[in-house]
C-alpha beads as a LAMMPS data file, in Angstrom:
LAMMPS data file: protein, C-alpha beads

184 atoms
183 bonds

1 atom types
1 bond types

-500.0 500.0 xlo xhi
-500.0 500.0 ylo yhi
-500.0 500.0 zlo zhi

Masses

1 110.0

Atoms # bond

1 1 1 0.000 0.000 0.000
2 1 1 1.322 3.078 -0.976
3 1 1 1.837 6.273 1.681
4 1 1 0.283 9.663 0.481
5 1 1 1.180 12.989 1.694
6 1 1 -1.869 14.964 2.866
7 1 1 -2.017 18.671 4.018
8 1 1 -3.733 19.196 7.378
9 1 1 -5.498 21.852 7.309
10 1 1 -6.631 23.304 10.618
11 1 1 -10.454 22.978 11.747
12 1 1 -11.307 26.679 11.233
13 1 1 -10.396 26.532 7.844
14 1 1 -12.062 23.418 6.821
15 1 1 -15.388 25.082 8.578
16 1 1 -14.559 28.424 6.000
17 1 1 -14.384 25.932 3.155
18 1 1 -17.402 23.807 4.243
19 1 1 -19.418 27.296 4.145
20 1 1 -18.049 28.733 1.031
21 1 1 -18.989 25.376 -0.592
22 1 1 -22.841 25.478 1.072
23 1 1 -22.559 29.432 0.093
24 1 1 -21.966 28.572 -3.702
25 1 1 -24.446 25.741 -3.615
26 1 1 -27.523 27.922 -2.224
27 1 1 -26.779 30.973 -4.709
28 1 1 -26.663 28.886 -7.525
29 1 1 -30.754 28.466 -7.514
30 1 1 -30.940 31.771 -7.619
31 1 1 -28.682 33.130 -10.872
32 1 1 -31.520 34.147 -12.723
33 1 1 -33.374 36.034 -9.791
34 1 1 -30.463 37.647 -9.514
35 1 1 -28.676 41.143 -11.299
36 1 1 -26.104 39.071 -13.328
37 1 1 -22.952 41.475 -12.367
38 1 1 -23.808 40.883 -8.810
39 1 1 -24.100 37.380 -9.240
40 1 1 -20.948 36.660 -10.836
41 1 1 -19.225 38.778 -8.314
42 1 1 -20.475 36.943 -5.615
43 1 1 -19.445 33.185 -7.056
44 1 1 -16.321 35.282 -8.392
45 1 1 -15.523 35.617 -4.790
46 1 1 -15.869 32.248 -3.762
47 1 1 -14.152 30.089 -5.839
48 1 1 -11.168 33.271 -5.519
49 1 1 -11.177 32.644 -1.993
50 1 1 -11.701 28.440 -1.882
51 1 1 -9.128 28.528 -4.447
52 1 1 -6.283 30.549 -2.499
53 1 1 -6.570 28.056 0.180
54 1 1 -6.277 25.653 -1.657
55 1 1 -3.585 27.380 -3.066
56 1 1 -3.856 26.197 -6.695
57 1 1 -7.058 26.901 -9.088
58 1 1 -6.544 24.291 -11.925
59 1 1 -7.703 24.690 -15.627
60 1 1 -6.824 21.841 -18.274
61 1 1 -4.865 24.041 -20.816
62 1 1 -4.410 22.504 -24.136
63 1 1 -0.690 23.586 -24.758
64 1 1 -1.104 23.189 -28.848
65 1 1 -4.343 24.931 -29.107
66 1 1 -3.142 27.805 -26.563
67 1 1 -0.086 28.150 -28.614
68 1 1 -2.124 28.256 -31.749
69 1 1 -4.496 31.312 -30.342
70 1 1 -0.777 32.672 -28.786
71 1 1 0.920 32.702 -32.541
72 1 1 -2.001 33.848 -34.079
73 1 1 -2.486 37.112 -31.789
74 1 1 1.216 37.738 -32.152
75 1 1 0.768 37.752 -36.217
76 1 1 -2.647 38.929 -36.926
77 1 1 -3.822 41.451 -33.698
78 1 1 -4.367 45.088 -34.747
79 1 1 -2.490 45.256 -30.908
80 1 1 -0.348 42.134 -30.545
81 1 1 1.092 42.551 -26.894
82 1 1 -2.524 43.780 -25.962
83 1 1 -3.883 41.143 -27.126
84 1 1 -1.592 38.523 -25.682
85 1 1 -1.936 40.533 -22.371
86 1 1 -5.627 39.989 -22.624
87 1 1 -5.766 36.810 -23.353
88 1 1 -3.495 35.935 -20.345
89 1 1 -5.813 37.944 -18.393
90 1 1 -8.822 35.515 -19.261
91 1 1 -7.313 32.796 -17.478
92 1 1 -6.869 34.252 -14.104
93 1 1 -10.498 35.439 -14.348
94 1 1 -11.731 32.196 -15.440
95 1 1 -14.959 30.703 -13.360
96 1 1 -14.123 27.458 -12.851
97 1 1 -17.304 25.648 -13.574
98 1 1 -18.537 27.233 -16.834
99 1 1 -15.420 28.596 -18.470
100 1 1 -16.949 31.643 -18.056
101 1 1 -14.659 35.123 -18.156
102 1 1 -15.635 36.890 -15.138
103 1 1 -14.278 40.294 -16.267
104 1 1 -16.262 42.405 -18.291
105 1 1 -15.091 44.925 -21.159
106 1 1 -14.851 47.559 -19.093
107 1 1 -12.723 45.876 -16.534
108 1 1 -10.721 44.072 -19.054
109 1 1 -9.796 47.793 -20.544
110 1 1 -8.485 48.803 -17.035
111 1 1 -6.750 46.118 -16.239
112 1 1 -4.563 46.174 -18.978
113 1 1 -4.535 50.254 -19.507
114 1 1 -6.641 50.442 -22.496
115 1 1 -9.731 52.078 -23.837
116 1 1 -13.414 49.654 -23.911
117 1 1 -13.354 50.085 -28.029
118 1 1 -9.871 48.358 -27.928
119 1 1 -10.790 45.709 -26.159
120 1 1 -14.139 44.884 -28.033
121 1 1 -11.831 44.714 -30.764
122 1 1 -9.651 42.646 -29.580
123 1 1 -12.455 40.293 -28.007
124 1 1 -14.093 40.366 -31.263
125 1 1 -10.402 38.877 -32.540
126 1 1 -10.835 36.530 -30.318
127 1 1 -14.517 35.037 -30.968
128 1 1 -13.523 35.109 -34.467
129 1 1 -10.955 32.565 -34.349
130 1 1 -13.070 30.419 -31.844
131 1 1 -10.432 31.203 -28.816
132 1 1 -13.837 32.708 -26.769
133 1 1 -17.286 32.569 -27.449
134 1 1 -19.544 35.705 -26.694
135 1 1 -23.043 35.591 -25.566
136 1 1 -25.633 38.451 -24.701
137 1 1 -27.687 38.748 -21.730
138 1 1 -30.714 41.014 -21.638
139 1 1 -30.516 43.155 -18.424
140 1 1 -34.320 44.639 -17.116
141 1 1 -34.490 48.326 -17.645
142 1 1 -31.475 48.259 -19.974
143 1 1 -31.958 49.205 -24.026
144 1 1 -29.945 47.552 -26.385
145 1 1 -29.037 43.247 -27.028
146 1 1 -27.941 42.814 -24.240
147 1 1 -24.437 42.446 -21.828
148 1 1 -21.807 40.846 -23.416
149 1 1 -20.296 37.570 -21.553
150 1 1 -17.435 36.006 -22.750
151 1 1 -16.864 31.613 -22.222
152 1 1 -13.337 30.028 -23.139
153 1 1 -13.810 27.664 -26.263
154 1 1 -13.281 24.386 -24.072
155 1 1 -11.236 23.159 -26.976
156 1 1 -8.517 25.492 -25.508
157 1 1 -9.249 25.712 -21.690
158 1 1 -11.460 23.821 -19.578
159 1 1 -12.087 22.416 -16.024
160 1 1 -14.169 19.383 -16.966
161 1 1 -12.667 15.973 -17.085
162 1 1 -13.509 12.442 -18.638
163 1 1 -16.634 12.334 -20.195
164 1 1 -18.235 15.926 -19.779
165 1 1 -14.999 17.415 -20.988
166 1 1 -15.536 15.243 -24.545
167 1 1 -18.740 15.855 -24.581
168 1 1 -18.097 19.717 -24.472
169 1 1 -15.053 19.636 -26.812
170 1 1 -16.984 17.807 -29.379
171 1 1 -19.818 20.413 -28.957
172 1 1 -17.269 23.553 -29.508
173 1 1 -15.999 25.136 -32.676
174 1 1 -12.902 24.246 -33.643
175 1 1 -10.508 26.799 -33.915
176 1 1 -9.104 28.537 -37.182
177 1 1 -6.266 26.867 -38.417
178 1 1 -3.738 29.180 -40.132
179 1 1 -2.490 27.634 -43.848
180 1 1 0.811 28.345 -44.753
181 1 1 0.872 28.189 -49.011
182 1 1 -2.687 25.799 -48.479
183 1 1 -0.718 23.486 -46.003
184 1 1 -2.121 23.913 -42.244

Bonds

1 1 1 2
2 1 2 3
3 1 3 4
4 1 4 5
5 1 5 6
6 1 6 7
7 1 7 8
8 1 8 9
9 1 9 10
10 1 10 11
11 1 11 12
12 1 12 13
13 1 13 14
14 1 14 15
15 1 15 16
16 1 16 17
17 1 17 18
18 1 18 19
19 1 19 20
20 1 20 21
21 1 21 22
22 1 22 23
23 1 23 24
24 1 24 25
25 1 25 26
26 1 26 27
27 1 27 28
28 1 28 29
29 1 29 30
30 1 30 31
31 1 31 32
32 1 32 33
33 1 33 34
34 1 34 35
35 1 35 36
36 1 36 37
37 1 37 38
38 1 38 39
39 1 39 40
40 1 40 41
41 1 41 42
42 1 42 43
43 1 43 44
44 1 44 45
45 1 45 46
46 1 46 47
47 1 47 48
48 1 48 49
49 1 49 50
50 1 50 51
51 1 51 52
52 1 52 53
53 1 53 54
54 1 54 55
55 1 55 56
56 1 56 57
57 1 57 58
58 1 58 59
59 1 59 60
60 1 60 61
61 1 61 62
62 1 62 63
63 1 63 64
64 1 64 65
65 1 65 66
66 1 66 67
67 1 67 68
68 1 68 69
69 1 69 70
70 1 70 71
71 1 71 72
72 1 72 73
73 1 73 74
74 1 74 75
75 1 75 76
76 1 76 77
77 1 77 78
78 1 78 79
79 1 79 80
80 1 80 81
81 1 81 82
82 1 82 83
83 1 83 84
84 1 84 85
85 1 85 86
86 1 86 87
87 1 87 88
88 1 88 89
89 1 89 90
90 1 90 91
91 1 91 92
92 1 92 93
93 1 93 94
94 1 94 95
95 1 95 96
96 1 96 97
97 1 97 98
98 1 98 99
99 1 99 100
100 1 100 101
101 1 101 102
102 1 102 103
103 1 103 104
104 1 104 105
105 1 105 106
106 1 106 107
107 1 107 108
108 1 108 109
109 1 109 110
110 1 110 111
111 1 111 112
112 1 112 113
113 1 113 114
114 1 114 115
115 1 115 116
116 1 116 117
117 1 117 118
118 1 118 119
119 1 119 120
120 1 120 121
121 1 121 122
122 1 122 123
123 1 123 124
124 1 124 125
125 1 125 126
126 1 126 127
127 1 127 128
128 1 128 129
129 1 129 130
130 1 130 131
131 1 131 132
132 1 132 133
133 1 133 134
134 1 134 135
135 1 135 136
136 1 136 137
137 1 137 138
138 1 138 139
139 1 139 140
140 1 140 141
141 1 141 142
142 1 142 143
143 1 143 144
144 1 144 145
145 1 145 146
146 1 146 147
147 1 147 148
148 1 148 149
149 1 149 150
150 1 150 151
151 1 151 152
152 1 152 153
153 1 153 154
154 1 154 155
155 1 155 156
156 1 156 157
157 1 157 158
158 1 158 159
159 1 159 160
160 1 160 161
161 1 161 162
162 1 162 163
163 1 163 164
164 1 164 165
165 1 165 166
166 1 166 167
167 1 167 168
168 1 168 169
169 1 169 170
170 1 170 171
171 1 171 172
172 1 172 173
173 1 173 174
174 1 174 175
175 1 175 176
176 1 176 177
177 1 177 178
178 1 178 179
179 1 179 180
180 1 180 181
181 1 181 182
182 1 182 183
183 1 183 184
């Protein structure tokens, strides 16, 4: 029988966990009740804070794909380090269990020092190759389609394992592949 090393972790802090985890679990009845900013701040909060005691948030990263989206910023974006600073960005901002980017355009522009038009733009780089997808959400009271929210392509990033994971991979657009003389 083989040993294992396991971290004790101290009873006050597995009573934190136990409640963010029963937190997380009662909100999520309630998404749609909700204002959806509030909402993802909230479970943005929680899985920050389970994570960092945990001390290690995990996303499967496919290195090929990544390096694909990586190479094809770096050639093709209107603003290549702004882009590749974005798209860095998406990952530490990344809800765990939908792939969802928990930053929106706004904050994404002041994070990395940029104006909101630049950053649609370079979002709208990004759906177009299949890196992100982009949905709209109708908010009450608000004109126009909607608020953006942006999901990683699970082809590139994902949290899911085994069977979901296929099952979402096969279900996602492939990305752009870039043809060199008609060769990919």
């Amino acid at each position: 029988m083989a040993a294992t090393i396991t971290r004790l972790t101290p009873k006050p802090e597995r009573l934190r966990q136990d409640q963010a985890d029963l937190l997380r679990q009662a909100l999520l009845p309630f998404e749609e009740q909700m204002p959806a900013d509030a909402f993802r701040a909230v479970i943005g909060l929680i899985d920050r804070q389970t994570a960092s005691r945990k001390r290690w948030t995990f996303v499967m990263l496919s290195p090929e794909q990544n390096a694909i989206v990586v190479d094809y910023l770096a050639e093709h974006s209107k603003r290549p380090l702004t882009a590749l600073r974005v798209w860095a960005l998406c990952f530490k901002h990344l809800r765990t269990d939908t792939g969802e980017i928990l930053l929106t355009r706004d904050e994404i522009a002041d994070k990395v020092n940029q104006r909101p038009q630049e950053i649609s733009q370079i979002m709208s780089e990004l759906v177009a190759f299949r890196a992100i997808t982009r949905t709209r959400q109708k908010v009450g009271g608000m004109k126009g389609p909607g608020m953006v929210h942006y999901f990683m392509n699970p082809n590139v990033a994902t949290h899911l394992s085994g069977s979901e994971r296929d099952a979402a991979q096969e279900e996602a657009p492939p990305l752009l592949v870039l043809m060199n003389g008609g060769k990919p």
